[in-house]
py3Dmol code that shows the C-alpha trace and the ligand (Angstrom):
import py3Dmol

protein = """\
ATOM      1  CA  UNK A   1     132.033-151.256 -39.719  1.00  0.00           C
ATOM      2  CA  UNK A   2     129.065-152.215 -42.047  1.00  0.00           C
ATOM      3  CA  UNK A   3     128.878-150.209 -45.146  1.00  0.00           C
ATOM      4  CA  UNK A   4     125.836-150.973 -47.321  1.00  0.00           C
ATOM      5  CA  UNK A   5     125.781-149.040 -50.847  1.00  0.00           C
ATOM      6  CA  UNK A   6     121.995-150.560 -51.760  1.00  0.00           C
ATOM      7  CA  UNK A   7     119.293-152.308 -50.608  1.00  0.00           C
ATOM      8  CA  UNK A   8     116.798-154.846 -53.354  1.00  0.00           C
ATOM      9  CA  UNK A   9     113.344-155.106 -51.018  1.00  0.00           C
ATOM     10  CA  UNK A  10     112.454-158.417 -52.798  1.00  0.00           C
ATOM     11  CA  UNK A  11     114.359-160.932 -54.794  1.00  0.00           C
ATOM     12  CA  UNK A  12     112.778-164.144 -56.200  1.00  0.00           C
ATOM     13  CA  UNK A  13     116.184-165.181 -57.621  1.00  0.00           C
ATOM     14  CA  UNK A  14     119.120-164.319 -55.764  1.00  0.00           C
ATOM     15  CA  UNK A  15     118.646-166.844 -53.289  1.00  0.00           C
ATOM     16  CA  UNK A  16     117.856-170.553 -54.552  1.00  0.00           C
ATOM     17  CA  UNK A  17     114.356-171.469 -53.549  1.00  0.00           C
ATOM     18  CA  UNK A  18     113.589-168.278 -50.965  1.00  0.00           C
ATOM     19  CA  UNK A  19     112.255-164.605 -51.260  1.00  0.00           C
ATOM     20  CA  UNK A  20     114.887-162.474 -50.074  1.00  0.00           C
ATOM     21  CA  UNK A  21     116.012-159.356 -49.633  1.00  0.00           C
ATOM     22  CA  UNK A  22     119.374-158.503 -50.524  1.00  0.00           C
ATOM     23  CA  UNK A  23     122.188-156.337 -49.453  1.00  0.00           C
ATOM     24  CA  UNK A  24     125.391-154.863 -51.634  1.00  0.00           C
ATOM     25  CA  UNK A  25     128.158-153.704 -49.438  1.00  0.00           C
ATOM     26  CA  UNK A  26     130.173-151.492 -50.489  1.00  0.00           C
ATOM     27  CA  UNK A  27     133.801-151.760 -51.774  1.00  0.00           C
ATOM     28  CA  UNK A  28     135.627-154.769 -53.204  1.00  0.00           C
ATOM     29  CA  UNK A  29     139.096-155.842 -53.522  1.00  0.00           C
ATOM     30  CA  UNK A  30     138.655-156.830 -57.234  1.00  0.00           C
ATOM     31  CA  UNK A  31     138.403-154.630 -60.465  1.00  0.00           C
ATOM     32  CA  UNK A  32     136.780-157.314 -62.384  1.00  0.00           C
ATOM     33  CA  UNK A  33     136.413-155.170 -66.076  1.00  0.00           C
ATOM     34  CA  UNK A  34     132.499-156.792 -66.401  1.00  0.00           C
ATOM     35  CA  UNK A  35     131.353-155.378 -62.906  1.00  0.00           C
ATOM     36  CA  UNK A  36     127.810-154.618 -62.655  1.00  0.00           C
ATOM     37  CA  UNK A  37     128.120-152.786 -59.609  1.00  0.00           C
ATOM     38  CA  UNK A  38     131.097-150.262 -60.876  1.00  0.00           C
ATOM     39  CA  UNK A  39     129.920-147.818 -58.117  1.00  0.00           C
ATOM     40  CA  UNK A  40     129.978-150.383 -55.344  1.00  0.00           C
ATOM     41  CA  UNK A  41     134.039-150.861 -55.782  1.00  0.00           C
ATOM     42  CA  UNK A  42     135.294-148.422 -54.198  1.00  0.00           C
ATOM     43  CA  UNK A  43     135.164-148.408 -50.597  1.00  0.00           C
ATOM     44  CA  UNK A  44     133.545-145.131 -49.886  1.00  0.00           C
ATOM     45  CA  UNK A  45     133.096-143.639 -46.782  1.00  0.00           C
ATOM     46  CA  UNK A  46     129.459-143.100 -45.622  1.00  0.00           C
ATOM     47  CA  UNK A  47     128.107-139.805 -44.346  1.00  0.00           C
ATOM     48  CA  UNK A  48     125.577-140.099 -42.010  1.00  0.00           C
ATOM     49  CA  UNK A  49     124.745-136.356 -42.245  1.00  0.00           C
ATOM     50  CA  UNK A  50     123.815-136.057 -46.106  1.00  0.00           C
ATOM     51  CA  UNK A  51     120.191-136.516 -46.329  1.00  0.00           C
ATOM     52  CA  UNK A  52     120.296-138.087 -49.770  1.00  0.00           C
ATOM     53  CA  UNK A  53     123.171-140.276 -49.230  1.00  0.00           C
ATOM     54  CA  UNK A  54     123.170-143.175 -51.535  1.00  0.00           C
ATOM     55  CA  UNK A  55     124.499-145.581 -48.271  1.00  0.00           C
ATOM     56  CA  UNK A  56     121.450-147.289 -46.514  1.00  0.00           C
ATOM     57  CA  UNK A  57     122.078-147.230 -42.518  1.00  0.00           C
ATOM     58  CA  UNK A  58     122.616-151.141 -41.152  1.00  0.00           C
ATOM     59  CA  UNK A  59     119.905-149.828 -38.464  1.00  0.00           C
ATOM     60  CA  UNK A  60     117.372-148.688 -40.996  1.00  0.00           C
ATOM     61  CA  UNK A  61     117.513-152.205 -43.424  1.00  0.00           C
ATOM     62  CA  UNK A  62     117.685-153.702 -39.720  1.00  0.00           C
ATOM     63  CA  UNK A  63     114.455-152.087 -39.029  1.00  0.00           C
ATOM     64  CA  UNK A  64     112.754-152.660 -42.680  1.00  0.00           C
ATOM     65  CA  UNK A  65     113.632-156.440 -42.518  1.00  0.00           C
ATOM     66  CA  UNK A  66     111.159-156.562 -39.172  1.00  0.00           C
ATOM     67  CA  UNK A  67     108.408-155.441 -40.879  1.00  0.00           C
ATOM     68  CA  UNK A  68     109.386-158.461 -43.471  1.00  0.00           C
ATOM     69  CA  UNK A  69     108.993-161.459 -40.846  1.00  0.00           C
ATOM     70  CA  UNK A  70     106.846-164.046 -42.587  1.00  0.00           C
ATOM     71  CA  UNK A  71     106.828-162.182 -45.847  1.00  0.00           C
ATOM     72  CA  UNK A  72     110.716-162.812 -46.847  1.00  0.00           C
ATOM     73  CA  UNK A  73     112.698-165.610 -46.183  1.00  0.00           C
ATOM     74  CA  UNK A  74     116.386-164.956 -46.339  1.00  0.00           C
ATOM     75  CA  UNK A  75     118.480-162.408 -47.014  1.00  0.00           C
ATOM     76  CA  UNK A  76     121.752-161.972 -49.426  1.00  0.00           C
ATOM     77  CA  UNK A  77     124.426-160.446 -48.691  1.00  0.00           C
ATOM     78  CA  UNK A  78     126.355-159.525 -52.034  1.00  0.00           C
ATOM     79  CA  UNK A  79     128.903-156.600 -53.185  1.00  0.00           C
ATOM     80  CA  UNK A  80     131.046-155.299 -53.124  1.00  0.00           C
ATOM     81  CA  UNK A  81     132.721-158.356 -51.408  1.00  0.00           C
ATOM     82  CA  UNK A  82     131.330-158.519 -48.213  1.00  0.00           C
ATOM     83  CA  UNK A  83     133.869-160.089 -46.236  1.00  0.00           C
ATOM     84  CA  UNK A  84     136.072-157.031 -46.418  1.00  0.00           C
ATOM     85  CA  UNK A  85     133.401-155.650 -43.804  1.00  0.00           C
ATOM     86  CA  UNK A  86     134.912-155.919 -40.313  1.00  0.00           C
ATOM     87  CA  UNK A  87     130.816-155.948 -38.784  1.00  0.00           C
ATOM     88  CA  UNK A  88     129.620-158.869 -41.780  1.00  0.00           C
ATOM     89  CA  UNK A  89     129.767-161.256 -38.874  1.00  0.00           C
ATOM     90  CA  UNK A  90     127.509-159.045 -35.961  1.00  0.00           C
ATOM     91  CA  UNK A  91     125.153-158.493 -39.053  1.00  0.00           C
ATOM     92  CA  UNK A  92     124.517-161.570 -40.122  1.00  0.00           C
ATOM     93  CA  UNK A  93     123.808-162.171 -36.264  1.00  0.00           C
ATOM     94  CA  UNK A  94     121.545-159.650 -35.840  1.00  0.00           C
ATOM     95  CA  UNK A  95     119.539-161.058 -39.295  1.00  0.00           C
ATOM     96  CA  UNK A  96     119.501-164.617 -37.968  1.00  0.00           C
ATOM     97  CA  UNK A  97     117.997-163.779 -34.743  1.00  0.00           C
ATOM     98  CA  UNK A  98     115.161-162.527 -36.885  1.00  0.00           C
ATOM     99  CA  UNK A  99     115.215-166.450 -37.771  1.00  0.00           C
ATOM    100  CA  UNK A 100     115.928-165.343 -41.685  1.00  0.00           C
ATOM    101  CA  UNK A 101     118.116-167.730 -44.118  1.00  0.00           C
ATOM    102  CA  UNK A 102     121.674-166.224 -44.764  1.00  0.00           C
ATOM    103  CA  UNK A 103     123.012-166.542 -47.847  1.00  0.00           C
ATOM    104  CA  UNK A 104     126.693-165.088 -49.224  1.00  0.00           C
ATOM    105  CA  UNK A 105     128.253-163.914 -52.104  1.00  0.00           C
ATOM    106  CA  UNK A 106     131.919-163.372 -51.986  1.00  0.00           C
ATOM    107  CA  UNK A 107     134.869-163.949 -54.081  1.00  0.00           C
ATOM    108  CA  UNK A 108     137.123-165.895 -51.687  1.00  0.00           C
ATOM    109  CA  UNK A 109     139.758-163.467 -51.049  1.00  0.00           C
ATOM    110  CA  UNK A 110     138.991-163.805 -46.927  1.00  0.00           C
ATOM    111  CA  UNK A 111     138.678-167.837 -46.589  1.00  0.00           C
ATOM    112  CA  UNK A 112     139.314-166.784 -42.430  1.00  0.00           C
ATOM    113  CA  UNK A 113     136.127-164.868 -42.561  1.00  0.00           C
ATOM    114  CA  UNK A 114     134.608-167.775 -44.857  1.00  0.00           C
ATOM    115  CA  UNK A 115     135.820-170.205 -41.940  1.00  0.00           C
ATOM    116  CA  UNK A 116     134.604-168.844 -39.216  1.00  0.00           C
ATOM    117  CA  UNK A 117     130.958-168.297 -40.507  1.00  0.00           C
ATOM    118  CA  UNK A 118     130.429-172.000 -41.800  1.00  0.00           C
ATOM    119  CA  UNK A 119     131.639-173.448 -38.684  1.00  0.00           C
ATOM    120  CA  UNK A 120     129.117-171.150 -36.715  1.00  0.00           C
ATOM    121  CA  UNK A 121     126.769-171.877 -39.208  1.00  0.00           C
ATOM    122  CA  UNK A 122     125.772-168.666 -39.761  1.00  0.00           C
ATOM    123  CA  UNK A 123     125.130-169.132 -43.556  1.00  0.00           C
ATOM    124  CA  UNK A 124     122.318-171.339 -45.183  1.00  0.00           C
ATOM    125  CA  UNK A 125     124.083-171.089 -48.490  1.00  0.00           C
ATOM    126  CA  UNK A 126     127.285-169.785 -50.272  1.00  0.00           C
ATOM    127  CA  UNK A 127     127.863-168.590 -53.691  1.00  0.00           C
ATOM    128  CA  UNK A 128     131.691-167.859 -54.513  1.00  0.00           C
ATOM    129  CA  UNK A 129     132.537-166.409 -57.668  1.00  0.00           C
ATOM    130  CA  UNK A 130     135.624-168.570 -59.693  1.00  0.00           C
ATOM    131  CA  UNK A 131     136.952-165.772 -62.018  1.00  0.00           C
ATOM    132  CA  UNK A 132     138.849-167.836 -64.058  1.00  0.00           C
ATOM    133  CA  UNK A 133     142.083-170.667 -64.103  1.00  0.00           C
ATOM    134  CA  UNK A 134     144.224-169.317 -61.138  1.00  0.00           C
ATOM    135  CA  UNK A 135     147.150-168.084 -63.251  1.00  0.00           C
ATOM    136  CA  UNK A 136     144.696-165.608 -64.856  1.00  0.00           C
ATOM    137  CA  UNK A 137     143.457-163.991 -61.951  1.00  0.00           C
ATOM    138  CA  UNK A 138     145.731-161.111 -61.887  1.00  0.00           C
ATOM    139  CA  UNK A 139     144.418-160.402 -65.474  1.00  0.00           C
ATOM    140  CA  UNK A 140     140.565-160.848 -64.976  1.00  0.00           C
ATOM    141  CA  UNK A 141     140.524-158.806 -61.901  1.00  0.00           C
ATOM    142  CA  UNK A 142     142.840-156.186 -62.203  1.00  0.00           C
ATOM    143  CA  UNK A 143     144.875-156.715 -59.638  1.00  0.00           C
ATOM    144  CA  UNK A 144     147.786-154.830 -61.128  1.00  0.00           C
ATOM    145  CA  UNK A 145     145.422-151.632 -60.733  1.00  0.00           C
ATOM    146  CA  UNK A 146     145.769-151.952 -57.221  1.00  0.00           C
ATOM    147  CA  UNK A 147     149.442-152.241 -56.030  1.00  0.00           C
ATOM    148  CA  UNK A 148     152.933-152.650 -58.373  1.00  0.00           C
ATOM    149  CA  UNK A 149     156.241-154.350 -58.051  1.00  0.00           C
ATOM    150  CA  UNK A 150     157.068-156.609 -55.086  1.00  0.00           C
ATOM    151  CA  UNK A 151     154.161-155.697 -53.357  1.00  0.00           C
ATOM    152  CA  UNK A 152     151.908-156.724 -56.617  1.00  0.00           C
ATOM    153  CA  UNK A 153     153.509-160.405 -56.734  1.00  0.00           C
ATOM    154  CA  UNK A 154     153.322-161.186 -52.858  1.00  0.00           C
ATOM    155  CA  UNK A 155     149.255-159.800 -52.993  1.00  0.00           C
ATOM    156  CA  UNK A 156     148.771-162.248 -56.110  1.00  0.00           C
ATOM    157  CA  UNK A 157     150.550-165.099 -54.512  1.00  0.00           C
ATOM    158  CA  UNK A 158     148.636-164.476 -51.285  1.00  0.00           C
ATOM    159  CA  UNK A 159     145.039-163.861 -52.760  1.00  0.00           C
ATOM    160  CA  UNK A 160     145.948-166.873 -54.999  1.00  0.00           C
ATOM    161  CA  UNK A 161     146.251-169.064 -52.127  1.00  0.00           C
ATOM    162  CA  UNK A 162     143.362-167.438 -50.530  1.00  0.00           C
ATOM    163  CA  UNK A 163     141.171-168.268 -53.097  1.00  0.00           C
ATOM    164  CA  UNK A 164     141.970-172.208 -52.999  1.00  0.00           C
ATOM    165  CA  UNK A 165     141.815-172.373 -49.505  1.00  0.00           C
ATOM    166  CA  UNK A 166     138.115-170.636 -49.653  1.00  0.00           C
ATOM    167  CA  UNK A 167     136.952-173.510 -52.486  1.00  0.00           C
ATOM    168  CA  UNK A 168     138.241-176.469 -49.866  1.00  0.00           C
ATOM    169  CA  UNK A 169     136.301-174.973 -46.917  1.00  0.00           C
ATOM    170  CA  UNK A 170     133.223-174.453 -49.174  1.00  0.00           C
ATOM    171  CA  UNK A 171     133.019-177.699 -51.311  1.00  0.00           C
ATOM    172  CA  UNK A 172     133.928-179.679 -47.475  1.00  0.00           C
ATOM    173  CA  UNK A 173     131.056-177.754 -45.808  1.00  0.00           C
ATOM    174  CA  UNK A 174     128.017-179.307 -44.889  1.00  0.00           C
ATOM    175  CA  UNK A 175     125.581-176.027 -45.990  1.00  0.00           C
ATOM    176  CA  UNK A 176     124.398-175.887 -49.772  1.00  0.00           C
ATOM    177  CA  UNK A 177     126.647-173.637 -52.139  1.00  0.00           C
ATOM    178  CA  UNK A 178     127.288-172.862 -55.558  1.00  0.00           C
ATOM    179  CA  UNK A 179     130.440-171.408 -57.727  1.00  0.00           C
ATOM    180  CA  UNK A 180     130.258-169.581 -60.613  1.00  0.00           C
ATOM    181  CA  UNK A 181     131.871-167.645 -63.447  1.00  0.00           C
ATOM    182  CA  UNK A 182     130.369-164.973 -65.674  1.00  0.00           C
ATOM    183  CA  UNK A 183     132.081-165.854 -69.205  1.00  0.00           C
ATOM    184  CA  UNK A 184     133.520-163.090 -71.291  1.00  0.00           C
ATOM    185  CA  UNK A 185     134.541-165.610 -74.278  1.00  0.00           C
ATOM    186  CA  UNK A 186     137.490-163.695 -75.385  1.00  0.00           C
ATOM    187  CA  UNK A 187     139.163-163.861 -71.317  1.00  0.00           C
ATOM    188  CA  UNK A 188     138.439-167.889 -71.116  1.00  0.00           C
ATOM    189  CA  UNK A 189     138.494-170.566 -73.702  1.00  0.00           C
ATOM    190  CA  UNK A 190     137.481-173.923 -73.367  1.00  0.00           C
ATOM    191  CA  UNK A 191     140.939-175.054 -71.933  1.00  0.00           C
ATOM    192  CA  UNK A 192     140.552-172.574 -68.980  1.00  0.00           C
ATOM    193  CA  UNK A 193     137.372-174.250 -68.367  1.00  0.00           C
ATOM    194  CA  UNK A 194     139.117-177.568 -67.894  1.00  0.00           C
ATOM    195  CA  UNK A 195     141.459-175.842 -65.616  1.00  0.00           C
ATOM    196  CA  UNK A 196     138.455-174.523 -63.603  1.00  0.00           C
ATOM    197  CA  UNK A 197     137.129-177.400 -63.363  1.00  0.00           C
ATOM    198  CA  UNK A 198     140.265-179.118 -62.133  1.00  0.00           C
ATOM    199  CA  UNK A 199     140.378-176.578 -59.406  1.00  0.00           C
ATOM    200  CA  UNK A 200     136.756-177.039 -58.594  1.00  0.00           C
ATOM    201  CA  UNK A 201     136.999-180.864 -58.894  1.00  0.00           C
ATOM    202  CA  UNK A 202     134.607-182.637 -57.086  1.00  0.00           C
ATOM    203  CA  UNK A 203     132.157-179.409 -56.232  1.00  0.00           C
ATOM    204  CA  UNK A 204     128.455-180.083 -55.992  1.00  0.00           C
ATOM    205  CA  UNK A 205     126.906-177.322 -58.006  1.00  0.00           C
ATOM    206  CA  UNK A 206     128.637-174.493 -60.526  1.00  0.00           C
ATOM    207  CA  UNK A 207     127.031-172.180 -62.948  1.00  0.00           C
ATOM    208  CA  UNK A 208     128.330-170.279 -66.136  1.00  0.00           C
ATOM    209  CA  UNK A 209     126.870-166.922 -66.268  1.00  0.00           C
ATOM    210  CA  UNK A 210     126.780-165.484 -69.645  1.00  0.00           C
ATOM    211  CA  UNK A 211     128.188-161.444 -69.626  1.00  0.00           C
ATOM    212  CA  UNK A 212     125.994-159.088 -70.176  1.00  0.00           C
ATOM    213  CA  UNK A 213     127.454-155.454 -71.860  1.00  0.00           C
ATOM    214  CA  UNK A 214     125.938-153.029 -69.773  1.00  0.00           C
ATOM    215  CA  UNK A 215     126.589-150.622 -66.792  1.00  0.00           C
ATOM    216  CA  UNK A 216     129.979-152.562 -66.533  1.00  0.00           C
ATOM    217  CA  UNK A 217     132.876-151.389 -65.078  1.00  0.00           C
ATOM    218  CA  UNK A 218     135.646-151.630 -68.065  1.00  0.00           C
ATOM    219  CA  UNK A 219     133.853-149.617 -71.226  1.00  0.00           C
ATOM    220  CA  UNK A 220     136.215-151.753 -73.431  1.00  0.00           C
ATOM    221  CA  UNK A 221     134.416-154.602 -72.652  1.00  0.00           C
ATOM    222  CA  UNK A 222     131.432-153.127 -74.234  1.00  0.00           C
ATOM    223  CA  UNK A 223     131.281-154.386 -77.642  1.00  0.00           C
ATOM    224  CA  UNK A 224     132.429-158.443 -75.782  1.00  0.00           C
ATOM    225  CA  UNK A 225     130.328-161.405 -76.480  1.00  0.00           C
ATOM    226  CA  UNK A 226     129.485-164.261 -75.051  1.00  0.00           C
ATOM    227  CA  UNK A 227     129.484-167.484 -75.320  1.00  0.00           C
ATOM    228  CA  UNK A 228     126.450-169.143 -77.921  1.00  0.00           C
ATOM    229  CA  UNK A 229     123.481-171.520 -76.250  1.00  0.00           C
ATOM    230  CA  UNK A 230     125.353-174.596 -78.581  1.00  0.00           C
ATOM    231  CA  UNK A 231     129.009-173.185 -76.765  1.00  0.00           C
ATOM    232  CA  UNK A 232     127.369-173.541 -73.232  1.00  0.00           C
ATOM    233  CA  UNK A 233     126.203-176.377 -73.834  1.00  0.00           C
ATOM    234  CA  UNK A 234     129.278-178.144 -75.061  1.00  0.00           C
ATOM    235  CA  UNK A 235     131.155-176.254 -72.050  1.00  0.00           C
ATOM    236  CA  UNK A 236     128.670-177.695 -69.685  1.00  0.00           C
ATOM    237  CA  UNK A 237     129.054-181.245 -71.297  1.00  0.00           C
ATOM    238  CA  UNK A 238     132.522-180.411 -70.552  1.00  0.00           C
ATOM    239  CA  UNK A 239     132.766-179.941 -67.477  1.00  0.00           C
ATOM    240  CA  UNK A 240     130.364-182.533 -66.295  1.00  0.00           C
ATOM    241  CA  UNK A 241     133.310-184.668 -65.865  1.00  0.00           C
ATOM    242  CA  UNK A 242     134.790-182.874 -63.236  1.00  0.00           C
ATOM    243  CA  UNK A 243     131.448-181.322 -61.363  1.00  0.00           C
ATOM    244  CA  UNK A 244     128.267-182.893 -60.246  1.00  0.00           C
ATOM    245  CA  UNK A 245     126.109-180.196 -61.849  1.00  0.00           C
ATOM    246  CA  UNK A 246     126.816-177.503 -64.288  1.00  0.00           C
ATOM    247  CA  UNK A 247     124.619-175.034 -66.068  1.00  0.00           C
ATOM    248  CA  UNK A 248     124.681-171.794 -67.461  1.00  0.00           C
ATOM    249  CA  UNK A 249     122.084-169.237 -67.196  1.00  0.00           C
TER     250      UNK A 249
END
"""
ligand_1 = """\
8
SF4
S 132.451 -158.481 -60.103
Fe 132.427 -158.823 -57.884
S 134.572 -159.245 -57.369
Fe 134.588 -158.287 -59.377
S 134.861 -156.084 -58.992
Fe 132.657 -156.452 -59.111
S 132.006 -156.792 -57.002
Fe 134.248 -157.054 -57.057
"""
view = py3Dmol.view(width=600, height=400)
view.addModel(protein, "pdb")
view.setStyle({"model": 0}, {"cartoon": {"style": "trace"}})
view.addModel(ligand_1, "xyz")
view.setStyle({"model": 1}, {"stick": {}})
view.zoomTo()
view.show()
């Protein structure tokens, strides 16, 4: 299974240094309330038989990214979280033989899937989202929207665990990567920064994203700021003791 739920043709920024296209799978394990891609959550089913289905066939970008040879250089594969697609691995395959660059977006909730595709280095370069200090996961991303009671705290305590276990393999991985965290200043204060990047410690490269209010997923979040340029750059300053490089953008 390889649902996609849009296509970009051309990106000159999702990818550092490459033209790419990129792919958003669709469905994600997260509800984080500043989404962008609110109707890429859910994990729809697709329907091959609607002509104006919204879902782009794997076979049809497949096809458009041969006429691309020598006019694109990688391809991103973004969500969604893609590693909740059981095909993500036969995909990127099928897009290497092509001899394009590879690079992921995910938010570490599948470090096996993570795993497997560094050590058959199938990616050229990883981006994994860090949502926030690990004790306020559950309340960034919604988890409590998904499941309740006893099944709620083992799913925290498992995609907690996940989640560290995805930032070892990627900072002791040998391909270039990034992490990052779009800021929503009234969900993390400077503190939580210092616990990110105690969690992060030692990471080559990690970007703060600044939240933008529109087409998000949580309309209370609407009227949220962000941080200021003088904020960032004290944050950044910050953090610089934990993190080779940090910006924000
Ligand atoms: S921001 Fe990313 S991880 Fe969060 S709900 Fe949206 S697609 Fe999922």
């Amino acid at each position: 299974m390889f649902i996609i739920g849009g296509i970009q043709k051309t990106s000159l920024v999702d990818f550092p240094g490459k033209v790419a296209a990129v792919v958003f799978t669709q469905g994600c394990n997260f509800r984080c309330g500043y989404c962008h891609n609110p109707g890429l959550i859910t994990a729809k089913q697709i329907c091959h038989s609607e002509p104006d289905s919204e879902f782009v066939l794997k076979e049809d970008f497949l096809s458009f990214l041969k006429t691309r040879i020598g006019k694109l250089d990688g391809v991103v594969i973004s969500g969604g979280e893609p590693t909740l697609q059981s095909g993500l691995y036969d995909f990127i395959k099928e897009i290497k033989q092509m001899n394009f660059a590879v690079k992921l977006d995910t938010n570490g909730t599948n470090p096996d899937v993570v795993k497997k595709l560094l050590n058959d280095d199938m990616l050229k370069y990883i981006a994994m989202d860090i949502k926030a200090p690990l004790e306020k996961y559950p309340q960034i991303v919604n988890i409590s929207s998904l499941s309740e009671g006893e099944e709620l705290r083992e799913r925290v305590d498992l995609i907690l665990k996940n989640i560290q276990e995805s930032i070892n393999l990627i900072t002791n991985s040998k391909i270039d990567y990034e992490f990052r965290t779009t800021v929503v200043k009234s969900q993390l204060s400077f503190d939580d920064f210092d616990k990110i990047g105690q969690i992060i410690k030692g990471a080559k490269r990690y970007y703060l994203q600044k939240f933008v209010p529109s087409n998000i997923l949580d309309k209370n979040l609407i009227n949220e700021e962000t941080y200021s340029e003088k904020e960032f750059e004290t944050l950044c300053q910050n953090l610089k003791k934990h993190i080779e490089f940090v910006d924000y953008r």
